[in-house]
C-alpha atoms as a printed R data frame, in Angstrom:
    type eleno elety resid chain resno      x       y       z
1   ATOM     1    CA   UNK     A     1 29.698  63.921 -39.658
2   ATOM     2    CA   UNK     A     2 27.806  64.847 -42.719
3   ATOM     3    CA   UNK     A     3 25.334  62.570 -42.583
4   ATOM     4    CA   UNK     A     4 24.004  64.158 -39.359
5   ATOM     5    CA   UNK     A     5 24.257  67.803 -40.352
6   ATOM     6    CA   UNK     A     6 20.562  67.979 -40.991
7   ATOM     7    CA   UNK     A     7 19.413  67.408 -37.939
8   ATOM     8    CA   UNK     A     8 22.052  69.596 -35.979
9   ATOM     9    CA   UNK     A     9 20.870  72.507 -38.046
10  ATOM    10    CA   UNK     A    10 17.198  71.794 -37.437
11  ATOM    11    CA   UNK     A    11 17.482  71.688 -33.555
12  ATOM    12    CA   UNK     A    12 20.067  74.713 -32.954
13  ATOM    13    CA   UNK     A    13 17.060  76.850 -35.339
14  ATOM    14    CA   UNK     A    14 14.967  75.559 -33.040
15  ATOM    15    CA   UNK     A    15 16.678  76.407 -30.106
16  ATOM    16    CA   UNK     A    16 17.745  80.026 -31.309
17  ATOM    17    CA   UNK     A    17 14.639  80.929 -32.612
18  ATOM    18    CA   UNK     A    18 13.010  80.870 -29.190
19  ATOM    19    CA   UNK     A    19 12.725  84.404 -27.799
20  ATOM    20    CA   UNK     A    20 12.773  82.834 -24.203
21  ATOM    21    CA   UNK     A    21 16.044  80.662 -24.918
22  ATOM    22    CA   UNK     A    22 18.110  82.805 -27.310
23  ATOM    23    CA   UNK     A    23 17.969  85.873 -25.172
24  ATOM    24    CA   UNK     A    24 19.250  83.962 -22.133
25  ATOM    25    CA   UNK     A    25 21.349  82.146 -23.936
26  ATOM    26    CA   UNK     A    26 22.977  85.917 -24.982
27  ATOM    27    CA   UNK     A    27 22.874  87.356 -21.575
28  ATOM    28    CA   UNK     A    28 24.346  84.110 -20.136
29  ATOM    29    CA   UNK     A    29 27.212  84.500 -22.736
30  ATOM    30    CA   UNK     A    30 27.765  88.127 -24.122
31  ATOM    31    CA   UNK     A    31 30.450  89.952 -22.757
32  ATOM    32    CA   UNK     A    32 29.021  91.456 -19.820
33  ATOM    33    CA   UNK     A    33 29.419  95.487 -21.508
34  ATOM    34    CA   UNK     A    34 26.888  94.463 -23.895
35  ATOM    35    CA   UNK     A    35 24.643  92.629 -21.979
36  ATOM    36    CA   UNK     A    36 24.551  96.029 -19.069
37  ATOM    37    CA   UNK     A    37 23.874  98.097 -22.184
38  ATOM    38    CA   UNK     A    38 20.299  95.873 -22.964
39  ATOM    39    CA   UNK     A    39 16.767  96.572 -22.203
40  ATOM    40    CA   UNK     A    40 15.009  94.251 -20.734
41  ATOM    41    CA   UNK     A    41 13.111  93.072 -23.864
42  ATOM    42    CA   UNK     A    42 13.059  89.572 -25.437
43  ATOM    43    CA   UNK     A    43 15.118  89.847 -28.973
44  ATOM    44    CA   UNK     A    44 13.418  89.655 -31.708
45  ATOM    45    CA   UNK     A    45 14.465  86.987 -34.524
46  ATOM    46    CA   UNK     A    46 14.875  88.549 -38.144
47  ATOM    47    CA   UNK     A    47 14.164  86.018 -40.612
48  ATOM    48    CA   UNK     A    48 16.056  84.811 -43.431
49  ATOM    49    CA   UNK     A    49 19.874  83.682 -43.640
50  ATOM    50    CA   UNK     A    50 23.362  85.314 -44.910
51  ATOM    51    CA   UNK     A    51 25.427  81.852 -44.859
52  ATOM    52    CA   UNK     A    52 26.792  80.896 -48.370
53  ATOM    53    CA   UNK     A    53 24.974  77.949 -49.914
54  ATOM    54    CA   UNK     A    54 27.928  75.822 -50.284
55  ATOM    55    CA   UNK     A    55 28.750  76.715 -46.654
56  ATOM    56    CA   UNK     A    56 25.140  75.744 -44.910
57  ATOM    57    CA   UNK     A    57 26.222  72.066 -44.500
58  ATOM    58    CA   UNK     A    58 28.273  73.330 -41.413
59  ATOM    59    CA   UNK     A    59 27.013  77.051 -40.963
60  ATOM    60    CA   UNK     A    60 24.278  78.092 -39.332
61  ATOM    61    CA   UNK     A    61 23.037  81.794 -38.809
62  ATOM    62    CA   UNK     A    62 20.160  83.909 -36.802
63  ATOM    63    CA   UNK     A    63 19.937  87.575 -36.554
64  ATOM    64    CA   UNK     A    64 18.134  89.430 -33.746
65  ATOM    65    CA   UNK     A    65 16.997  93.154 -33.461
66  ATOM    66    CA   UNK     A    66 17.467  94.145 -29.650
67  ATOM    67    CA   UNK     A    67 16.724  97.547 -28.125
68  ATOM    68    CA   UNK     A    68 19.526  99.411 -25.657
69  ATOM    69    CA   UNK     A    69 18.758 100.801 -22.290
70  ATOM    70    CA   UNK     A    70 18.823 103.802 -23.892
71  ATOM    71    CA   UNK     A    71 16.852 103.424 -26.825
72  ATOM    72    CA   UNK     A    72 19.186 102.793 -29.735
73  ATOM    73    CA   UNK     A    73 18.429  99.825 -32.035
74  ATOM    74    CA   UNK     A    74 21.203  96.876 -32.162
75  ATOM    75    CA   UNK     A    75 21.940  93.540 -34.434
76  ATOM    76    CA   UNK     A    76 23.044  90.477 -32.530
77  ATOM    77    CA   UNK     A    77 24.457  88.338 -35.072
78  ATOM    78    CA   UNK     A    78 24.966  84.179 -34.297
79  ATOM    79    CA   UNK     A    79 26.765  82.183 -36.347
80  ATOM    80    CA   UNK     A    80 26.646  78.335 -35.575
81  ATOM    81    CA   UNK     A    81 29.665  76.206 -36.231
82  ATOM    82    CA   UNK     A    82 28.657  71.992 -36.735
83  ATOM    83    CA   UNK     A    83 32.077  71.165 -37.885
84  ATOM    84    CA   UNK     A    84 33.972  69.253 -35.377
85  ATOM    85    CA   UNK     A    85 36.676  71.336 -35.799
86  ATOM    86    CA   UNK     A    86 36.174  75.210 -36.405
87  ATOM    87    CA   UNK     A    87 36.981  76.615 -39.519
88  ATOM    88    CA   UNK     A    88 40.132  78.989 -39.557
89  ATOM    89    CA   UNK     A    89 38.575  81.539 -41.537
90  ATOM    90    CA   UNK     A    90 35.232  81.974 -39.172
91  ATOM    91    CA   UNK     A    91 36.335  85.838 -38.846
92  ATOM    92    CA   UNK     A    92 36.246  86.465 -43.019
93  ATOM    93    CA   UNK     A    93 32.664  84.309 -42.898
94  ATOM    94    CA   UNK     A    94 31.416  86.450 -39.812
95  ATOM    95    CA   UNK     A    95 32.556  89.600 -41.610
96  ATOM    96    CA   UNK     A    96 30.877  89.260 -45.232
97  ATOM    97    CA   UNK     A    97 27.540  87.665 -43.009
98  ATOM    98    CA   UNK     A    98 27.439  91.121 -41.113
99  ATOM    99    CA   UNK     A    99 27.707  93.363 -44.047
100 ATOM   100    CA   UNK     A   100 24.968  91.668 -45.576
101 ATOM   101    CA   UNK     A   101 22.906  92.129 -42.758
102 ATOM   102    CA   UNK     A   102 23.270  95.342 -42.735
103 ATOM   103    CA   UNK     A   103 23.141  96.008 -46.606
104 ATOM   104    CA   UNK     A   104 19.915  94.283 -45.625
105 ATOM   105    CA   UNK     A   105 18.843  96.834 -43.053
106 ATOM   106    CA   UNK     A   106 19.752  99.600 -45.334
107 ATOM   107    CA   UNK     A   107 17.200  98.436 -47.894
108 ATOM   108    CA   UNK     A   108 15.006  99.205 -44.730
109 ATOM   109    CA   UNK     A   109 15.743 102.028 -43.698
110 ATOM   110    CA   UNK     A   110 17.153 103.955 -47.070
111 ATOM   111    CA   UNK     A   111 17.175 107.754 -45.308
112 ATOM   112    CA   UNK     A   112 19.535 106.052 -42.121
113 ATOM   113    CA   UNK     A   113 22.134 108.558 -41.163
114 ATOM   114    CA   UNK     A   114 23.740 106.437 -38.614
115 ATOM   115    CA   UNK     A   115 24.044 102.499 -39.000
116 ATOM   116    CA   UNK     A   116 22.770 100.147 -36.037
117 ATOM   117    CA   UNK     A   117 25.534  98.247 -34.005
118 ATOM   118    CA   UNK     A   118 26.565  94.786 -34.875
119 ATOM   119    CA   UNK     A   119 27.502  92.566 -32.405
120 ATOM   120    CA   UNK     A   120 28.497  89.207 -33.682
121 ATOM   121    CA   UNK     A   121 28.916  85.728 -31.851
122 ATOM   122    CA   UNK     A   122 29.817  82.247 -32.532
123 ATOM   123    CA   UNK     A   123 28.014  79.235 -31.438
124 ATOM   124    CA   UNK     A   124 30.145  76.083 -31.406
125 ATOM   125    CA   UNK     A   125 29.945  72.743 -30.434
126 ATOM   126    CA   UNK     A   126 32.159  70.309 -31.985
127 ATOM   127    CA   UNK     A   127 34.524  67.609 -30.783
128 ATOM   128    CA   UNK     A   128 38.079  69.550 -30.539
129 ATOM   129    CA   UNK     A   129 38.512  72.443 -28.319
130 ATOM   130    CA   UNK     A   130 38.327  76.338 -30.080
131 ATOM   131    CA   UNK     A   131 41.843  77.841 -30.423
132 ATOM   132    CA   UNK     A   132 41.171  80.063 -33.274
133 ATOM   133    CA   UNK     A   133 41.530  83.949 -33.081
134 ATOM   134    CA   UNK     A   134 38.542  86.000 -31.662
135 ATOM   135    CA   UNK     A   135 39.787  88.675 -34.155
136 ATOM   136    CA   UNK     A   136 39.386  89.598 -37.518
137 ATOM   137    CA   UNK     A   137 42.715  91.126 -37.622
138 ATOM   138    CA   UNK     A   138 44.069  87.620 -36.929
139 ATOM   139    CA   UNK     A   139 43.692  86.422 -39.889
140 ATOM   140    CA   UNK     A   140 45.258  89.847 -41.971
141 ATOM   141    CA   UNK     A   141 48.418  89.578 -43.391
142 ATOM   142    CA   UNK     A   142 50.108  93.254 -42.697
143 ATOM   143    CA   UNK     A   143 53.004  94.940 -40.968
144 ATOM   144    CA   UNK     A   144 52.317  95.225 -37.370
145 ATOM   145    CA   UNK     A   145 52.770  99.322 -37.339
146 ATOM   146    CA   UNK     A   146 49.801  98.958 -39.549
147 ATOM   147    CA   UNK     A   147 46.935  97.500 -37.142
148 ATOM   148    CA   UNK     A   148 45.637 101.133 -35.877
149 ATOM   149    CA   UNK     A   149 44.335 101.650 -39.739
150 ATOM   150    CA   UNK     A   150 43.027  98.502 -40.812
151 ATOM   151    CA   UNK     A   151 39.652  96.929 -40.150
152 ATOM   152    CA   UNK     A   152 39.338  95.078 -37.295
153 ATOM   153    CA   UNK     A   153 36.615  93.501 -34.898
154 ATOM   154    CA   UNK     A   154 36.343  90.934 -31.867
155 ATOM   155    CA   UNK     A   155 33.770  88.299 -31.708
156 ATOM   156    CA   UNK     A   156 32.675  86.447 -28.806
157 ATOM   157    CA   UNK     A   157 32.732  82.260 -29.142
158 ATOM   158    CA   UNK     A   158 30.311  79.848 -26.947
159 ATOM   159    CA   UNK     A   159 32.805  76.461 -27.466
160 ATOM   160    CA   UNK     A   160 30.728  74.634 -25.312
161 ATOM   161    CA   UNK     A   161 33.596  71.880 -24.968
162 ATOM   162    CA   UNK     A   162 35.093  74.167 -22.441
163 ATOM   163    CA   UNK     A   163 31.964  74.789 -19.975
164 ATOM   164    CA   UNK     A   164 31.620  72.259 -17.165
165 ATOM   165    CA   UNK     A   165 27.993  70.460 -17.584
166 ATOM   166    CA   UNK     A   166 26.522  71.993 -14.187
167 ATOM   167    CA   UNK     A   167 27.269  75.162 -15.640
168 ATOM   168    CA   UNK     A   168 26.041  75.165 -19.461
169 ATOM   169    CA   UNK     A   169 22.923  77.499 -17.999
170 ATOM   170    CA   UNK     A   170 21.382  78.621 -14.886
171 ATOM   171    CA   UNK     A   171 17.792  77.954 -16.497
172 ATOM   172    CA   UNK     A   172 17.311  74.416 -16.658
173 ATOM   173    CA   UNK     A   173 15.090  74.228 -20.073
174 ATOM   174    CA   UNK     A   174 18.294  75.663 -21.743
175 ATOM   175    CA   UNK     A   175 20.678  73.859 -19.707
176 ATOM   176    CA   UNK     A   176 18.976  70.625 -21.188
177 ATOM   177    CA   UNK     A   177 19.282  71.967 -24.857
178 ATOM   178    CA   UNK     A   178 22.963  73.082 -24.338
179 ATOM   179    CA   UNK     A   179 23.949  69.367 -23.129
180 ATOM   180    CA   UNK     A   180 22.493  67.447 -25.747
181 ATOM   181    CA   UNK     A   181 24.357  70.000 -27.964
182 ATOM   182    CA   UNK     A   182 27.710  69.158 -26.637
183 ATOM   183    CA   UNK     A   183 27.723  65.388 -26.319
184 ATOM   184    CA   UNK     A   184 25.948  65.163 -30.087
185 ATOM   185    CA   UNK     A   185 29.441  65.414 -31.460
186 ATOM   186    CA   UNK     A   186 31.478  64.131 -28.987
187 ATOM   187    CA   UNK     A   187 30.738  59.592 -29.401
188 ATOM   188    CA   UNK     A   188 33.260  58.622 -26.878
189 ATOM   189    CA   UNK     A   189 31.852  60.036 -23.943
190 ATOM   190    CA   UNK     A   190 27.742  59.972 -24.632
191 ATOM   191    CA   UNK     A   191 27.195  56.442 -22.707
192 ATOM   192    CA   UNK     A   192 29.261  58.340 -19.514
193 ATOM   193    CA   UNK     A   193 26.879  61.029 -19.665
194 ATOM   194    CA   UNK     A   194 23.492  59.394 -19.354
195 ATOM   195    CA   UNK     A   195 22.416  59.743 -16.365
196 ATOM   196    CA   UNK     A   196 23.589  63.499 -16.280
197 ATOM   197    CA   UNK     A   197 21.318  63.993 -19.571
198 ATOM   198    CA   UNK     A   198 18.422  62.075 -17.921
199 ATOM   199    CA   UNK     A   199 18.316  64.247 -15.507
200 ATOM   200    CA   UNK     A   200 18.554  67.102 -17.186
201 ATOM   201    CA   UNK     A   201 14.983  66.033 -19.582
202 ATOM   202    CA   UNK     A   202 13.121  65.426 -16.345
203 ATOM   203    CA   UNK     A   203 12.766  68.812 -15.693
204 ATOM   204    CA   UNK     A   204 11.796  70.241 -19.411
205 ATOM   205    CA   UNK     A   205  8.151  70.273 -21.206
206 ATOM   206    CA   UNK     A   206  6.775  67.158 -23.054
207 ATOM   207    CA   UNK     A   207  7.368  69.280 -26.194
208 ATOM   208    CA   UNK     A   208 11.135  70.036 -25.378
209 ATOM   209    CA   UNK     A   209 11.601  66.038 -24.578
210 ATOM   210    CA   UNK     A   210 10.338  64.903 -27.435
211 ATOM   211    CA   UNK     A   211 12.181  66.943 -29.562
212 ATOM   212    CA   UNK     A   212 15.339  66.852 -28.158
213 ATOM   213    CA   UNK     A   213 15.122  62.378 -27.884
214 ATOM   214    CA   UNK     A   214 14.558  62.961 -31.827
215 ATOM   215    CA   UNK     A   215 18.027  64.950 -31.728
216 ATOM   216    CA   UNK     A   216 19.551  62.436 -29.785
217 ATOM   217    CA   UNK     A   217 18.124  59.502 -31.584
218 ATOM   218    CA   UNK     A   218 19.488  61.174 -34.675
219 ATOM   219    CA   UNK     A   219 23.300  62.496 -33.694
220 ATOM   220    CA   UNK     A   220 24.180  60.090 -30.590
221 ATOM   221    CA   UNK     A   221 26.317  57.724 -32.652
222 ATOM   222    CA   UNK     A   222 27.037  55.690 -29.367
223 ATOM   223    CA   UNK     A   223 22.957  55.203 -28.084
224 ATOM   224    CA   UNK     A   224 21.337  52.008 -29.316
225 ATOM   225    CA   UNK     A   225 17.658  51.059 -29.217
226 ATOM   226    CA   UNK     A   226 18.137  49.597 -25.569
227 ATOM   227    CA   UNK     A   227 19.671  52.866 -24.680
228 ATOM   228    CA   UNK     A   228 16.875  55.000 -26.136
229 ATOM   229    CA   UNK     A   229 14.297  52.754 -24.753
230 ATOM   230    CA   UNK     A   230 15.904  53.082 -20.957
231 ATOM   231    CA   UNK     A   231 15.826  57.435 -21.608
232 ATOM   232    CA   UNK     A   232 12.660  57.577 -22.309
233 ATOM   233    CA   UNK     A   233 11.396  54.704 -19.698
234 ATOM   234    CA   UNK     A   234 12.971  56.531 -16.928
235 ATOM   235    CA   UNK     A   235 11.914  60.365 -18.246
236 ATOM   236    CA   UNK     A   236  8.526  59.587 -19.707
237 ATOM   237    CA   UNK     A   237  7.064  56.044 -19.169
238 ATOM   238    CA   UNK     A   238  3.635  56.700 -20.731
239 ATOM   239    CA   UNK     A   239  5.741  57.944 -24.226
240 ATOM   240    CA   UNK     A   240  7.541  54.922 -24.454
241 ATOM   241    CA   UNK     A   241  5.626  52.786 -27.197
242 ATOM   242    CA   UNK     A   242  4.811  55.716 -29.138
243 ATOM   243    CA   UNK     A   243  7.725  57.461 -29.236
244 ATOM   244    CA   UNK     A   244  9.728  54.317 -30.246
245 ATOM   245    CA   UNK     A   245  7.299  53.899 -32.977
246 ATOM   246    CA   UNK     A   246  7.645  57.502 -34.182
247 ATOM   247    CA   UNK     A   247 11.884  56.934 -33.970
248 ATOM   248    CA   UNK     A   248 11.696  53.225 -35.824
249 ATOM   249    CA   UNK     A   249 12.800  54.935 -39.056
250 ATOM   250    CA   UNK     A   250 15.791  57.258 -37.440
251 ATOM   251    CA   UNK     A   251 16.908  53.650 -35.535
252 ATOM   252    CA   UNK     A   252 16.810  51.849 -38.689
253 ATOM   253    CA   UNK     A   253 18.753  55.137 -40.435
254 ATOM   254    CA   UNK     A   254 21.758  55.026 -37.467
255 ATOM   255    CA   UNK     A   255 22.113  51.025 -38.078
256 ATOM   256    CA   UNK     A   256 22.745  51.573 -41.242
257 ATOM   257    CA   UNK     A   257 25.279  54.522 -40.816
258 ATOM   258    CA   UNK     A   258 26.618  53.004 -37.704
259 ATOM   259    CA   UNK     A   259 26.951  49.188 -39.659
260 ATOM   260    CA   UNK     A   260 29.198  50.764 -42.657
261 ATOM   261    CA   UNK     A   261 31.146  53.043 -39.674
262 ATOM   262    CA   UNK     A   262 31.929  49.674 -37.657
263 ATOM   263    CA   UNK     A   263 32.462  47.657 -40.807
264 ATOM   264    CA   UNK     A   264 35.024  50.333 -42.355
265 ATOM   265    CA   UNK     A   265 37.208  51.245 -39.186
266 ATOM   266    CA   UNK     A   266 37.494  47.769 -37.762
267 ATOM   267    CA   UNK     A   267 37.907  46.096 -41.257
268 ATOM   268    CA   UNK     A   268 40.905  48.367 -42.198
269 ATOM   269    CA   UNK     A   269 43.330  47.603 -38.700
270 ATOM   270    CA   UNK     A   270 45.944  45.884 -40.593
271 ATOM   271    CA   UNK     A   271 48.157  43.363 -39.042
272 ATOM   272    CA   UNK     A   272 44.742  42.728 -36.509
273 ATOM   273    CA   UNK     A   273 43.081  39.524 -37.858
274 ATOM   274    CA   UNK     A   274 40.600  38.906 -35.149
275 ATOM   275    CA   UNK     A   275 39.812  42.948 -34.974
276 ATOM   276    CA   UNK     A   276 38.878  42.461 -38.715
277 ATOM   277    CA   UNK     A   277 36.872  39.899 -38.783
278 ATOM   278    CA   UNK     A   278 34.831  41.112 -35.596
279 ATOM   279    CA   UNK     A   279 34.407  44.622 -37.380
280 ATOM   280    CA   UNK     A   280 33.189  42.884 -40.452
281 ATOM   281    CA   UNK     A   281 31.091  40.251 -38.297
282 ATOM   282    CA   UNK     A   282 29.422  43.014 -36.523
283 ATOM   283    CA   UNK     A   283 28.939  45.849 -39.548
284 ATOM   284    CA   UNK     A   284 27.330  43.065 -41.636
285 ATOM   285    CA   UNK     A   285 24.799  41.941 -38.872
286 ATOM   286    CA   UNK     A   286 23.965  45.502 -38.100
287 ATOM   287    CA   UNK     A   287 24.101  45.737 -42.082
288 ATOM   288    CA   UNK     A   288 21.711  42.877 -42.086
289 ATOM   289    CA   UNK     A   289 19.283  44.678 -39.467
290 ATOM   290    CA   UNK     A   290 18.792  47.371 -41.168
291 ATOM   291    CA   UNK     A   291 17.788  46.058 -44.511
292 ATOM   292    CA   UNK     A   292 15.163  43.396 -42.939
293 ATOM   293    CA   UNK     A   293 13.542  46.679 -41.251
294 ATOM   294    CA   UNK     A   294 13.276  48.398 -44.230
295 ATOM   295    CA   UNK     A   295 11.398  45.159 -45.969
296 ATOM   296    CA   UNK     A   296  8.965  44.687 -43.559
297 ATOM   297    CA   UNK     A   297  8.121  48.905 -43.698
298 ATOM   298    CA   UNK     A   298  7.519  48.141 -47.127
299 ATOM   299    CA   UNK     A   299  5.752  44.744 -46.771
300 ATOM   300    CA   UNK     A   300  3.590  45.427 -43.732
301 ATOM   301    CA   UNK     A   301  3.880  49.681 -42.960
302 ATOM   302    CA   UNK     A   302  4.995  50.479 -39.494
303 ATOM   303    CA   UNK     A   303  6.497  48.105 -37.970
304 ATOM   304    CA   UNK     A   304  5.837  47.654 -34.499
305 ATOM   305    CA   UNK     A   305  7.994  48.176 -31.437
306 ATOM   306    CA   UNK     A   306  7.853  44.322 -30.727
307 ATOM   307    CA   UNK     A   307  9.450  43.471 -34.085
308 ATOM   308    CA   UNK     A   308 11.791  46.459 -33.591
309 ATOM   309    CA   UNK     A   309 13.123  45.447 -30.070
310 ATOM   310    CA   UNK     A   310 13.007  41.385 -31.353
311 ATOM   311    CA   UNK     A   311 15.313  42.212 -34.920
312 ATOM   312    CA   UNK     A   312 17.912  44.580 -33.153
313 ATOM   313    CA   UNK     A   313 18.516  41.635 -30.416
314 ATOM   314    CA   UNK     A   314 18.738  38.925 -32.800
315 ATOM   315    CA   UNK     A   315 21.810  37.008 -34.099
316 ATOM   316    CA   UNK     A   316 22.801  36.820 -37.883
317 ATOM   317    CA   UNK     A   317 21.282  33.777 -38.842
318 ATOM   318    CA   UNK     A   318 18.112  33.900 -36.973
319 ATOM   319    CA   UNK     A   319 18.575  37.946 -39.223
320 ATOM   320    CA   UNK     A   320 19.066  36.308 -42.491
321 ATOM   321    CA   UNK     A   321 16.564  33.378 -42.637
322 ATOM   322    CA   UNK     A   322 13.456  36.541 -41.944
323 ATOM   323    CA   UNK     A   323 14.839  37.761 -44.662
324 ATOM   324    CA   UNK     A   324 13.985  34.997 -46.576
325 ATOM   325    CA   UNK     A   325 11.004  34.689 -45.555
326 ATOM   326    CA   UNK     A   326  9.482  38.262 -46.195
327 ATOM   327    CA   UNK     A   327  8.162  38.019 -49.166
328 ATOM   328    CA   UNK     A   328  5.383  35.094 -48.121
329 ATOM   329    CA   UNK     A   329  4.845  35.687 -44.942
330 ATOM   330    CA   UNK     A   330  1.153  36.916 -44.457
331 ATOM   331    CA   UNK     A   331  1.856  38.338 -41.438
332 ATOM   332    CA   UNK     A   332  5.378  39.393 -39.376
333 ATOM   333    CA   UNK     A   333  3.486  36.899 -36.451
334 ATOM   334    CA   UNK     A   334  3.973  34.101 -39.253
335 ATOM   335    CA   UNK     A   335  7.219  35.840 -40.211
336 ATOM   336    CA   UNK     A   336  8.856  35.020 -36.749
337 ATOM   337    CA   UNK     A   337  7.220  31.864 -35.983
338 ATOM   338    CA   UNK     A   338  9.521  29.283 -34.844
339 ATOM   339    CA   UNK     A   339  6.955  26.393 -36.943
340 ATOM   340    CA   UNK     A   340  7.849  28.179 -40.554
341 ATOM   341    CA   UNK     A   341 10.035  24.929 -41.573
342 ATOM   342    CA   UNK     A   342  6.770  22.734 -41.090
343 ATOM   343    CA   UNK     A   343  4.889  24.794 -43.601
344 ATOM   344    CA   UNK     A   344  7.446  24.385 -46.089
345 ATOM   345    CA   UNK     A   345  6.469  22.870 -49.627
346 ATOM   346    CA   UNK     A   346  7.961  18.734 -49.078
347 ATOM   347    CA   UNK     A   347  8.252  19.398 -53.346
348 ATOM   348    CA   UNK     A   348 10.917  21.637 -52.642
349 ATOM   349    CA   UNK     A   349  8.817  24.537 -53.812
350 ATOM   350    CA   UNK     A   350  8.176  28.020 -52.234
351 ATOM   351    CA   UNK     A   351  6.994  27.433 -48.057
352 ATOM   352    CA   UNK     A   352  3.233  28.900 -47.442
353 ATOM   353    CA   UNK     A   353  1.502  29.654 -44.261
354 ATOM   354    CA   UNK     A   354 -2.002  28.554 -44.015
């Protein structure tokens, strides 16, 4: 999964760092004492981030200033999990993350005499189900006589694994943002949930679709071109050419990934002759697809949807004799042509197009 980090980082930000979104998202999901205890204002996102370096390639972090009813100042702290299985020691990361917040907010406010509440949360979408402690104290070795007097907090966890799709969100924008989150990490069961997530894009902004068919371009291991192409046919029609041009690269990326994936786990089932040699049939044409894409970006820039759609569908040898042909072909018309063996040099030399 870490080749896909990246872009699960970039769209949870995204999502989280809308006022609108994040502060549903937090009344939907806070325990209901805390949420009763809120004004009514939008919170408001503190910049920067307390996750270790080493750590960001799963951990994700955003910190919100929010006003009680009655006027005190409050930090909502939201850690993000990516891993498809959560990390044991989430309390210990949660509790260094919220003392440097508020070392932070001391070098703010250096004449404080009482320190803002903390309330932390954990975001998490990943493939098995959460069954880690929701307290610090969980993960402290001591004598049980002892708990009273040691440090100790609970933490709230959104495993969306365990929420049924209908009810990820009562507002539909972030109902829509919340289901491409879940299935992103979960391959086996993104083709079964299709027509669930195209309904779900129908009802957000052109700016919300677009970005979240980049997300699932980029994370839905199991969605092909033809796949993508039916999404956004049935959402947005009028988007369809351009936003398959503007996700040619990301297609040609998840080949790529997806033609050493197939090539690996079906190559390696021992004692399975005929799984083998499908696995490595199949990685090395989708192997194949991938590298003639990248040629022709570098022979001939973009390459159209046309070429796209007609590479993807093609066979291995039809894939491996454009190859050969890329370097003199004046044009990815003469590149395809089914007449290219008539131009060929009867000297044996190099073929040319006239």
């Amino acid at each position: 999964m870490t080749d896909i980090i990246h872009p699960h980082d970039r769209f949870l930000k995204a999502l989280l760092s809308n006022p609108e979104s994040a502060g549903t998202l937090l009344r939907e999901r806070l325990p209901k004492e805390v949420v009763e205890a809120l004004s009514s204002d939008p919170p408001e996102l503190v910049e920067g981030s307390f996750v270790d370096e080493e750590l960001r390639a799963h951990l994700t972090d955003r910190l919100y200033r929010v006003k009680t009813a009655t006027g005190r100042t409050a930090l909502l702290y939201v850690l993000i999990e990516h891993k498809s299985s959560p990390d044991t020691r989430i309390g210990w990361q949660l509790l260094k993350y919220m003392l440097e917040a508020l070392k932070q907010w001391e070098r703010e406010h250096p004449e404080w005499e009482r320190l803002p509440a903390i309330i932390p949360f954990v975001f998490y979408h990943g493939e098995t189900t959460w069954r880690i402690s929701d307290a610090f104290l969980g993960l402290v070795d001591a004598e049980a006589d002892w708990h009273p007097y040691l440090l100790d907090f609970r933490f709230t966890v959104l495993d969306l694994g365990r929420i049924d799709d209908q009810q990820l969100s009562r507002q539909p924008r972030l109902r829509a943002w919340l289901l491409a989150a879940k299935y992103a990490t979960r391959d086996g069961q993104q083709i079964e949930i299709k027509e669930l997530l195209v309904e779900a894009l129908i009802t957000i902004p052109d700016e919300d679709f677009r970005f979240l068919m980049r997300y699932v371009v980029e994370t839905y291991r199991s969605y092909d071109e033809p796949t993508v192409r039916e999404i956004i046919r049935r959402v947005r029609p009028e988007e369809e050419e351009n936003m398959m041009s503007m996700f040619a690269q990301d297609m040609i990326a998840k080949g790529e990934r997806r033609g050493m994936q197939i090539g690996r786990q079906e190559g390696r089932q021992i004692g399975r002759q005929e799984g083998r040699q499908e696995g490595r049939q199949e990685g090395r044409q989708e192997g194949e697809t991938a590298l003639l894409l990248r040629q022709l970006q570098r022979r001939f820039g973009t390459v159209p949807t046309w070429a796209v759609e007609k590479i993807t569908q093609a066979d291995l040898s039809s894939l491996e004799e454009w190859s050969l042909r890329v370097l003199e072909a004046r044009s990815l018309e003469d590149m395809f042509s089914d007449q290219w063996a008539d131009h060929a040099d009867p000297t044996g030399g190099s073929s040319q197009i006239f």
